[in-house]
PDB file of N, CA, C, O and CB in Angstrom:
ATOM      1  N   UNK A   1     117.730 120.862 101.319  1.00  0.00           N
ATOM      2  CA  UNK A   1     116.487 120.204 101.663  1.00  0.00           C
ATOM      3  C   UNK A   1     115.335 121.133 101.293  1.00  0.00           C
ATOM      4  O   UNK A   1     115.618 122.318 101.465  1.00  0.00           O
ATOM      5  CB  UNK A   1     116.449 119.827 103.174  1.00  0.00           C
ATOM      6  N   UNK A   2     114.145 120.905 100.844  1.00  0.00           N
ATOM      7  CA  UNK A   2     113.237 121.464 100.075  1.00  0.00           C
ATOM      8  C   UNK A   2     112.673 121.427 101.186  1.00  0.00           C
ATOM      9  O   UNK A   2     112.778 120.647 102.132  1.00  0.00           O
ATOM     10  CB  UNK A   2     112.681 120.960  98.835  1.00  0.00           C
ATOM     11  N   UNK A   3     111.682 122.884 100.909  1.00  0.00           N
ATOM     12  CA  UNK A   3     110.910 123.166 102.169  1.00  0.00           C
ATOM     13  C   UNK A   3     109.243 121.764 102.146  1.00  0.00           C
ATOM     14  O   UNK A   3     108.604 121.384 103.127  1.00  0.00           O
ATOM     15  CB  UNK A   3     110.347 125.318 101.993  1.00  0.00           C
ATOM     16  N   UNK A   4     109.116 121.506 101.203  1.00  0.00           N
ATOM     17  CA  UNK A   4     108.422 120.510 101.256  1.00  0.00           C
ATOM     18  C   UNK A   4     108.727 119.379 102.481  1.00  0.00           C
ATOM     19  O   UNK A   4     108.037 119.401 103.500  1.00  0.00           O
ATOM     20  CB  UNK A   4     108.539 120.050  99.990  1.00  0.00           C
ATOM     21  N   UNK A   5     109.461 118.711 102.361  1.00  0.00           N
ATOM     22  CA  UNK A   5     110.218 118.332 102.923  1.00  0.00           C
ATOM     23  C   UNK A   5     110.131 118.377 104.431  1.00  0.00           C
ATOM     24  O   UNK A   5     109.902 117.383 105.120  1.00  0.00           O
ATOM     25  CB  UNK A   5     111.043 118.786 102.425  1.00  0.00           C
ATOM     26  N   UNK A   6     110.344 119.694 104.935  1.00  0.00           N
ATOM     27  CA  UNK A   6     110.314 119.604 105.937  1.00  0.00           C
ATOM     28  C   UNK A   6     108.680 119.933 106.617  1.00  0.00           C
ATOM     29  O   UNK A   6     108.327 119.662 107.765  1.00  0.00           O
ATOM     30  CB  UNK A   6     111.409 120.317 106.230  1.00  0.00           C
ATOM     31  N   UNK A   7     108.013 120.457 105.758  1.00  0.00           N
ATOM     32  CA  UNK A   7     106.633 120.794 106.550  1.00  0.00           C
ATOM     33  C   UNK A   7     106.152 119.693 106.395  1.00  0.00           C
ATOM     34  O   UNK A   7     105.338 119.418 107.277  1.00  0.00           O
ATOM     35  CB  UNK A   7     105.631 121.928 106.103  1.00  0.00           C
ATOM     36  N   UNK A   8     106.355 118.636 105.363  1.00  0.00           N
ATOM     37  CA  UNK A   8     105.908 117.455 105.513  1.00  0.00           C
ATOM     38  C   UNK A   8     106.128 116.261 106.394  1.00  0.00           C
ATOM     39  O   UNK A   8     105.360 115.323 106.605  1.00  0.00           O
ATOM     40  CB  UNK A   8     106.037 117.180 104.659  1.00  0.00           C
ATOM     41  N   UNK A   9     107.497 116.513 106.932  1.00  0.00           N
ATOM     42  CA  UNK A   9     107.732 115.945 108.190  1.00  0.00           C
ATOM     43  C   UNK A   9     106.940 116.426 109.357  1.00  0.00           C
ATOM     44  O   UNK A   9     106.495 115.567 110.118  1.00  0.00           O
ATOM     45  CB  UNK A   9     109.033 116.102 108.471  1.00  0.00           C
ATOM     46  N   UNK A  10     106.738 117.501 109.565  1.00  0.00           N
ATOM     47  CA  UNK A  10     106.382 118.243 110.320  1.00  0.00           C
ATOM     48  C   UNK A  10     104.840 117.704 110.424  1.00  0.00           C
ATOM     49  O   UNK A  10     104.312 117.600 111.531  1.00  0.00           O
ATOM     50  CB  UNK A  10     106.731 119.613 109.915  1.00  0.00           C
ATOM     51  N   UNK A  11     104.069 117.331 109.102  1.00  0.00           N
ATOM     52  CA  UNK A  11     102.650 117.165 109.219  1.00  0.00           C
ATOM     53  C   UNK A  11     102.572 115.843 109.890  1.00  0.00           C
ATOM     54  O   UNK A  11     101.712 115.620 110.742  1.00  0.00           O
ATOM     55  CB  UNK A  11     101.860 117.235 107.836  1.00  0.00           C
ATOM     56  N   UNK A  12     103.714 114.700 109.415  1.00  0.00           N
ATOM     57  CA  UNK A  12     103.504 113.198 109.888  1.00  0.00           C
ATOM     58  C   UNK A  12     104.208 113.214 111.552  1.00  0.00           C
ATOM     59  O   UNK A  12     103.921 112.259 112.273  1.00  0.00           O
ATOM     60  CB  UNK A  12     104.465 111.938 108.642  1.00  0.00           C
ATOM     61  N   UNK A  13     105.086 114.278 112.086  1.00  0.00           N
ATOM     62  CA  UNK A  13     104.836 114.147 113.357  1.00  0.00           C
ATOM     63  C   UNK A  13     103.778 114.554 113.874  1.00  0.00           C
ATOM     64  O   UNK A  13     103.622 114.111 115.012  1.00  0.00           O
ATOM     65  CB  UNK A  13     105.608 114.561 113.940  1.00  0.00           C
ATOM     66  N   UNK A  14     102.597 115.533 113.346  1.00  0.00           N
ATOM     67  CA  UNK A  14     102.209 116.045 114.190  1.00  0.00           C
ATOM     68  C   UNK A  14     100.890 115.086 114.155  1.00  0.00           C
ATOM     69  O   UNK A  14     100.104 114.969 115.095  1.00  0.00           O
ATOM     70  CB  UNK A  14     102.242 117.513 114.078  1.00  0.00           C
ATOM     71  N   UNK A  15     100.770 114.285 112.637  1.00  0.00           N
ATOM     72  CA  UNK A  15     100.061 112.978 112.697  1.00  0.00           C
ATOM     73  C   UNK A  15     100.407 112.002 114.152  1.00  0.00           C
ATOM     74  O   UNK A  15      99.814 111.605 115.155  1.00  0.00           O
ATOM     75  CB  UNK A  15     100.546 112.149 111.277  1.00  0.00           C
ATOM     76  N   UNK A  16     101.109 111.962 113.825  1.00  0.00           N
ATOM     77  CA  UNK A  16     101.333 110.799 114.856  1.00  0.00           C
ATOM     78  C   UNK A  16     101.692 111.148 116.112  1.00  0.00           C
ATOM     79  O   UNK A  16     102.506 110.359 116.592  1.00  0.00           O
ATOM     80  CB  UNK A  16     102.326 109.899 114.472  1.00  0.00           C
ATOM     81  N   UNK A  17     101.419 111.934 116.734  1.00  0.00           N
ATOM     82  CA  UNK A  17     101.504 112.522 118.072  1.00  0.00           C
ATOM     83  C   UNK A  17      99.153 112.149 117.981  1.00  0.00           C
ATOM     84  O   UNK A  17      98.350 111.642 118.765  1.00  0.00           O
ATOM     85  CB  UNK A  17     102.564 114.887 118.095  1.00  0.00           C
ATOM     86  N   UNK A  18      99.057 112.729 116.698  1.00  0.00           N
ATOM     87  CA  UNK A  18      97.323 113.069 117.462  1.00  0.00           C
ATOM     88  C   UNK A  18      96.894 111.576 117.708  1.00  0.00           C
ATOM     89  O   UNK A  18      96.242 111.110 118.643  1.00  0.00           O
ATOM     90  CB  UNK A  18      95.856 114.014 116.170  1.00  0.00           C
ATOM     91  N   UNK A  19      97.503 110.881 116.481  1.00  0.00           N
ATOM     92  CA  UNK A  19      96.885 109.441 116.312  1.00  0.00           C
ATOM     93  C   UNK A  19      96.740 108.717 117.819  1.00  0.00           C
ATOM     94  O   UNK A  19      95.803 108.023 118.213  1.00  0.00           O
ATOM     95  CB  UNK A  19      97.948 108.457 115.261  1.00  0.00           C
ATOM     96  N   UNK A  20      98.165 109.159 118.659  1.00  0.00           N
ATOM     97  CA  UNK A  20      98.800 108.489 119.755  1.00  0.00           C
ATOM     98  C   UNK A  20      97.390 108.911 120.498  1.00  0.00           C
ATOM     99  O   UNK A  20      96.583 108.043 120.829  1.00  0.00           O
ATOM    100  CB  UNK A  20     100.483 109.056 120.370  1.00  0.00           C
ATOM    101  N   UNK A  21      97.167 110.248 120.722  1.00  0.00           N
ATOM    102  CA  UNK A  21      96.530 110.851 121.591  1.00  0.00           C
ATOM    103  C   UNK A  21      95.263 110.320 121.733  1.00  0.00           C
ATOM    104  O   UNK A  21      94.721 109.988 122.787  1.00  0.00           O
ATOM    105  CB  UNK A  21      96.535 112.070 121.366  1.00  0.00           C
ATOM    106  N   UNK A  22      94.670 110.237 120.218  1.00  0.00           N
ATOM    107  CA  UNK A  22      93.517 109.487 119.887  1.00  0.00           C
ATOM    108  C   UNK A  22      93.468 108.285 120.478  1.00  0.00           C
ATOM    109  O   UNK A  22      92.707 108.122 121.432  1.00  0.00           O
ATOM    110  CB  UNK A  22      93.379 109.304 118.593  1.00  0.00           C
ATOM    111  N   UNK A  23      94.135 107.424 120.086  1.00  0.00           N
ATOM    112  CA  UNK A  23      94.547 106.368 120.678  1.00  0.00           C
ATOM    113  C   UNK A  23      94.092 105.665 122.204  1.00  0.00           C
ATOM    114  O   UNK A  23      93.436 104.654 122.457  1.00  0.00           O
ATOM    115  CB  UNK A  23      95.723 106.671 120.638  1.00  0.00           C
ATOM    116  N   UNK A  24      94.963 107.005 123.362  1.00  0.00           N
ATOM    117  CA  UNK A  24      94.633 106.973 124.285  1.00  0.00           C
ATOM    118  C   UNK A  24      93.848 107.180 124.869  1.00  0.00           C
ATOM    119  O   UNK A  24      93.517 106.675 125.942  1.00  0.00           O
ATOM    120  CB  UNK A  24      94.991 107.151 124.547  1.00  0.00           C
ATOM    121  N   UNK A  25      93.250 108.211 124.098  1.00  0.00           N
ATOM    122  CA  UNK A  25      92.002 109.098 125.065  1.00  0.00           C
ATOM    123  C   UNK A  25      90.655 107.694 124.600  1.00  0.00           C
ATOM    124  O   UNK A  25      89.684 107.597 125.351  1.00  0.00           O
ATOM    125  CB  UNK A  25      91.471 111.458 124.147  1.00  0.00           C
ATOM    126  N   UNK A  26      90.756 106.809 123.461  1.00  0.00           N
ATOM    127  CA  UNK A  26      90.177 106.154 123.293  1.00  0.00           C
ATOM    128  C   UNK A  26      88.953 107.226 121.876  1.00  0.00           C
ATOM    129  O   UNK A  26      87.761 107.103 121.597  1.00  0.00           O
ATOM    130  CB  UNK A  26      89.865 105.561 124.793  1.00  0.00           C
ATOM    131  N   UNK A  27      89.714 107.885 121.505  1.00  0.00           N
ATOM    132  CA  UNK A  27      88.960 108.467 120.567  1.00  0.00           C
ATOM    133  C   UNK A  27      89.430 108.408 118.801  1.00  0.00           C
ATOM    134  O   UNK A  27      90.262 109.078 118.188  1.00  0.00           O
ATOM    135  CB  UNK A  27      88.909 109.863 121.123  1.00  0.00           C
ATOM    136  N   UNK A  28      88.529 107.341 118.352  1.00  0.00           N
ATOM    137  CA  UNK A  28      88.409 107.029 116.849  1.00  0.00           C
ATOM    138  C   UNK A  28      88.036 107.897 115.835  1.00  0.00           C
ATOM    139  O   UNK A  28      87.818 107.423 114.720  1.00  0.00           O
ATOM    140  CB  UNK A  28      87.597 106.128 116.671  1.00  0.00           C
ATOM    141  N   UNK A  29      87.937 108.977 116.013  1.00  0.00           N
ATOM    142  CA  UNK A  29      88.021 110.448 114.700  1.00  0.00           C
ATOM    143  C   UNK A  29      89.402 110.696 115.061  1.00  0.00           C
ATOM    144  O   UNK A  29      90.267 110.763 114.189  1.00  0.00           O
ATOM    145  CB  UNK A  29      86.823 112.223 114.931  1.00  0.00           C
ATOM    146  N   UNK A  30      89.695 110.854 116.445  1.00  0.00           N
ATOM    147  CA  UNK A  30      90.728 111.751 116.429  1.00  0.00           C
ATOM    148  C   UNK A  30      92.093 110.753 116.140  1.00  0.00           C
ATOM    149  O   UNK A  30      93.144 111.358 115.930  1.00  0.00           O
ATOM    150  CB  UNK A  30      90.738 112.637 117.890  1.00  0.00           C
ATOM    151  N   UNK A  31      92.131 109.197 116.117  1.00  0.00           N
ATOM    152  CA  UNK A  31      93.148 108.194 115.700  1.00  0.00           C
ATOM    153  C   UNK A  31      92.962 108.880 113.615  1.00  0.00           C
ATOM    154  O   UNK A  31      93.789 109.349 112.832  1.00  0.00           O
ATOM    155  CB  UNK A  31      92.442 105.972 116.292  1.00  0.00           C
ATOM    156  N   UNK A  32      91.771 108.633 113.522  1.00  0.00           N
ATOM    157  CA  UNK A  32      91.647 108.467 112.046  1.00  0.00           C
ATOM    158  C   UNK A  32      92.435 110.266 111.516  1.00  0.00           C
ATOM    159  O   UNK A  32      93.157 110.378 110.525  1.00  0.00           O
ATOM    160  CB  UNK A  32      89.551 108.117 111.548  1.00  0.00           C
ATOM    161  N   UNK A  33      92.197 111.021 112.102  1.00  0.00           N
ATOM    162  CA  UNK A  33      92.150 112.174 111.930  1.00  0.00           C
ATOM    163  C   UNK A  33      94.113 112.425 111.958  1.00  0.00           C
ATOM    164  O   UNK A  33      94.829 113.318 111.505  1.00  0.00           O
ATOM    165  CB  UNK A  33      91.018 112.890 113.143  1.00  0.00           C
ATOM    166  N   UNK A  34      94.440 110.998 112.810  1.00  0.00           N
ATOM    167  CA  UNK A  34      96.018 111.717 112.740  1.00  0.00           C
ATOM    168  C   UNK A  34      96.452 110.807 112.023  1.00  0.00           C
ATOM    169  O   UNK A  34      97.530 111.038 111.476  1.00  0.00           O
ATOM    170  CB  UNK A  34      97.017 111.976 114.107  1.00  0.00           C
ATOM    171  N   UNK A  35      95.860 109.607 111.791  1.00  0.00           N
ATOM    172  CA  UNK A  35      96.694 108.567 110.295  1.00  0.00           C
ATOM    173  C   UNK A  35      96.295 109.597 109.086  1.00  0.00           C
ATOM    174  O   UNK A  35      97.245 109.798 108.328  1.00  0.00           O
ATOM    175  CB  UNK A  35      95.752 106.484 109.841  1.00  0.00           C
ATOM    176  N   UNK A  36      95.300 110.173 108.805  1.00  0.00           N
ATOM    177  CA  UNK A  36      94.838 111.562 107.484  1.00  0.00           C
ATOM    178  C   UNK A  36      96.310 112.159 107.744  1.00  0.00           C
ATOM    179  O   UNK A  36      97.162 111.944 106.882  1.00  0.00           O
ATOM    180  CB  UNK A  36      93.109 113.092 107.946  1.00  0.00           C
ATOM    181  N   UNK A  37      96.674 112.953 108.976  1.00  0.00           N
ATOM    182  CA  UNK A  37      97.976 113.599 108.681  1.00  0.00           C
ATOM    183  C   UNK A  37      99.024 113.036 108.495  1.00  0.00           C
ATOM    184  O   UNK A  37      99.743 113.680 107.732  1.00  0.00           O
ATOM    185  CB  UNK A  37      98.316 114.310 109.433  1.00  0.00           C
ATOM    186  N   UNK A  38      99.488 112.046 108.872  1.00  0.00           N
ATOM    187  CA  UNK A  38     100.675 110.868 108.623  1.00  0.00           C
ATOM    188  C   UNK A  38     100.914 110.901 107.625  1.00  0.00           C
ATOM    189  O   UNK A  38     102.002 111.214 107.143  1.00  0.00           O
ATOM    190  CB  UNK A  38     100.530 109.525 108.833  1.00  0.00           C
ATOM    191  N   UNK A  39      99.579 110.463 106.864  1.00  0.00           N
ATOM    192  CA  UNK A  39      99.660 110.235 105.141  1.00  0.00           C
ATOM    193  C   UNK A  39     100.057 111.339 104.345  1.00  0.00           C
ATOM    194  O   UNK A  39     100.977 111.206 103.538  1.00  0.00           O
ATOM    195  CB  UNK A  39      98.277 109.869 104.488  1.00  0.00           C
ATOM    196  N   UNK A  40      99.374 112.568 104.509  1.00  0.00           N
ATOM    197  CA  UNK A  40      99.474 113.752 104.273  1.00  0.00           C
ATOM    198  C   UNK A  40     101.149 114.329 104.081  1.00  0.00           C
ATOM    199  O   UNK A  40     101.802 114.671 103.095  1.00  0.00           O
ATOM    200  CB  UNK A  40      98.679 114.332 105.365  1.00  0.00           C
ATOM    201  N   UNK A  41     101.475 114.231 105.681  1.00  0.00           N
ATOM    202  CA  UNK A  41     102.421 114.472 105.693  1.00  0.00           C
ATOM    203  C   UNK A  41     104.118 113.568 104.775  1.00  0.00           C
ATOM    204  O   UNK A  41     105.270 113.947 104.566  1.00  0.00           O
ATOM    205  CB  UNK A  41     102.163 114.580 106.932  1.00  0.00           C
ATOM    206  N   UNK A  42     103.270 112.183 104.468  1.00  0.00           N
ATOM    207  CA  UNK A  42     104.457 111.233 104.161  1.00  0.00           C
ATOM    208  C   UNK A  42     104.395 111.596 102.634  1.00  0.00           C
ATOM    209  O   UNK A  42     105.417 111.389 101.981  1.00  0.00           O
ATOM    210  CB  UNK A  42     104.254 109.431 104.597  1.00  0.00           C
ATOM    211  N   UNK A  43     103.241 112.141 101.974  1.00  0.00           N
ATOM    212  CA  UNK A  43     103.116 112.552 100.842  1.00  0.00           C
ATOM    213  C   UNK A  43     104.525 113.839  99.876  1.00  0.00           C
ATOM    214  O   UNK A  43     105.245 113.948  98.884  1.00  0.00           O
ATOM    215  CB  UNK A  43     101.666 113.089 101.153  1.00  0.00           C
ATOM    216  N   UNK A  44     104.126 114.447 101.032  1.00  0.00           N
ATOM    217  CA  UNK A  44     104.032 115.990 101.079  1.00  0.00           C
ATOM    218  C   UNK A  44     106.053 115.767 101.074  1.00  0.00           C
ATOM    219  O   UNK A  44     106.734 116.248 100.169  1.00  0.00           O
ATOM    220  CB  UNK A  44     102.884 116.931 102.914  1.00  0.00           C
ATOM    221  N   UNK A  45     106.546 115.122 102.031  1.00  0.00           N
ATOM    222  CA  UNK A  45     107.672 114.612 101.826  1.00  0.00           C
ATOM    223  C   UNK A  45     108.284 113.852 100.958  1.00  0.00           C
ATOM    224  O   UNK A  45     109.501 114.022 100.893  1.00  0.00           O
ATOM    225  CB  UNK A  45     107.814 114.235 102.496  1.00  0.00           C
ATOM    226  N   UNK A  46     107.735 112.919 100.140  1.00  0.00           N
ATOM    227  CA  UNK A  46     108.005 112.753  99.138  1.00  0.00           C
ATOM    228  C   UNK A  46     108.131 113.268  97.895  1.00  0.00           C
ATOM    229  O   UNK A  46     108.978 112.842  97.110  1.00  0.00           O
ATOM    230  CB  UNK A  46     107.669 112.258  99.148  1.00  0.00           C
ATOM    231  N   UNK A  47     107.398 114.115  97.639  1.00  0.00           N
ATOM    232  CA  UNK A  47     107.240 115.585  96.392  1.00  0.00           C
ATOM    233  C   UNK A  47     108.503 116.506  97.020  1.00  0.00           C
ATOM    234  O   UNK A  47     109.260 117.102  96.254  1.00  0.00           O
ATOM    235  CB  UNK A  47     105.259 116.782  96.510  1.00  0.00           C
ATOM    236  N   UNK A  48     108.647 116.564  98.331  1.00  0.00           N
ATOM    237  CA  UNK A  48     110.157 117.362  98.061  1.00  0.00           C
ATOM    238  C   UNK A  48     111.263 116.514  98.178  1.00  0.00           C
ATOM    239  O   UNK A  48     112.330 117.121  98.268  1.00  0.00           O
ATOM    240  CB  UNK A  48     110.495 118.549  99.105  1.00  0.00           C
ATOM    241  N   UNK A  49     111.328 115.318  98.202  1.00  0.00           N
ATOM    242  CA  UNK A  49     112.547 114.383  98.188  1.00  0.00           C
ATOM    243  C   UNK A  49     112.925 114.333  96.545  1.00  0.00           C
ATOM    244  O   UNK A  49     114.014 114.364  95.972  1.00  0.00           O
ATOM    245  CB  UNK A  49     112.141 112.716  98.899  1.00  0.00           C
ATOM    246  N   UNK A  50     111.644 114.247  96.081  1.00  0.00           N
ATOM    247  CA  UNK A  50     111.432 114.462  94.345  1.00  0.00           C
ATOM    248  C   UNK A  50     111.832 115.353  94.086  1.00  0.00           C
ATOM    249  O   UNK A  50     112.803 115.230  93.338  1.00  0.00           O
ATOM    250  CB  UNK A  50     110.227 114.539  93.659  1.00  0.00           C
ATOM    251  N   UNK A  51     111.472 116.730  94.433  1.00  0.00           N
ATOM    252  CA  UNK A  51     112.188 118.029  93.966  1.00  0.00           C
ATOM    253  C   UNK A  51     113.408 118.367  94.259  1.00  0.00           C
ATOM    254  O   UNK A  51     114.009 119.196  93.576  1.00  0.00           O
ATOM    255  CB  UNK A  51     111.622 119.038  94.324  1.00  0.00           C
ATOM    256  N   UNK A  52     113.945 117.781  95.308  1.00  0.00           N
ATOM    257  CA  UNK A  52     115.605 117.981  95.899  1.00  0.00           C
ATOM    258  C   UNK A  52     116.348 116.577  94.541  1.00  0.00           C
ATOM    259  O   UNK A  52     117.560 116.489  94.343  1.00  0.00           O
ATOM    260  CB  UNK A  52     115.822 117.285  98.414  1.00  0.00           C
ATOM    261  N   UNK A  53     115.765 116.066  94.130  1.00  0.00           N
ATOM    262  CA  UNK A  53     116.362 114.436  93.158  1.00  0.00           C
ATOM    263  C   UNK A  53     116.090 116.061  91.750  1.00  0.00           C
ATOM    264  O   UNK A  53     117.127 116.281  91.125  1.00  0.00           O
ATOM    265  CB  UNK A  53     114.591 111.989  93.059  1.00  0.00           C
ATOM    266  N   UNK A  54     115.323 116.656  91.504  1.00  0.00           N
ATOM    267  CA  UNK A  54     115.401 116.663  90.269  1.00  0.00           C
ATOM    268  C   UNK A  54     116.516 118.375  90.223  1.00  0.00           C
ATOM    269  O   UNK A  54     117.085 119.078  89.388  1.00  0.00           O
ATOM    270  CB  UNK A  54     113.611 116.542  89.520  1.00  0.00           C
ATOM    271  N   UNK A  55     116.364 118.343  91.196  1.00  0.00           N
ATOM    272  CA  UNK A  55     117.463 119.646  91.185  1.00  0.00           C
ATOM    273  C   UNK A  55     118.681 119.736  90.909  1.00  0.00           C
ATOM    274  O   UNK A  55     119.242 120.684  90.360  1.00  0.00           O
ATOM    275  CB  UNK A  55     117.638 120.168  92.195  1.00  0.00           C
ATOM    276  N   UNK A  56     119.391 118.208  91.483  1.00  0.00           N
ATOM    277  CA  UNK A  56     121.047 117.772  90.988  1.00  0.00           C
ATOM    278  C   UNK A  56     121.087 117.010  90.162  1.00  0.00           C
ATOM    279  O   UNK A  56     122.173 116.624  89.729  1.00  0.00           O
ATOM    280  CB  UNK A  56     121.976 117.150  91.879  1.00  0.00           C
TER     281      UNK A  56
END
């Protein structure tokens, strides 16, 4: 597993923990601010799903 991979998981949980938070607290930067990391992070995982595909 490519380290991509995993920090990119790492970014879309930590998206979606803030989004939640945002969410609740009723705060709209901080929702928008954790769908930015979601994406980020779902990105970031895909470029190493890509790099673990072009390795074998």
């Amino acid at each position: 597993m490519d380290k991509d991979r995993v920090a990119g998981l790492a970014k879309e949980i930590k998206g979606a923990v803030k989004e939640a938070v945002g969410k609740l607290v009723g705060d709209a930067k901080l929702q928008a601010e954790g769908r930015a990391g979601k994406t980020e992070g779902r990105v970031q995982n895909t470029v190493g799903g890509l790099k673990d595909s072009v390795r074998k």
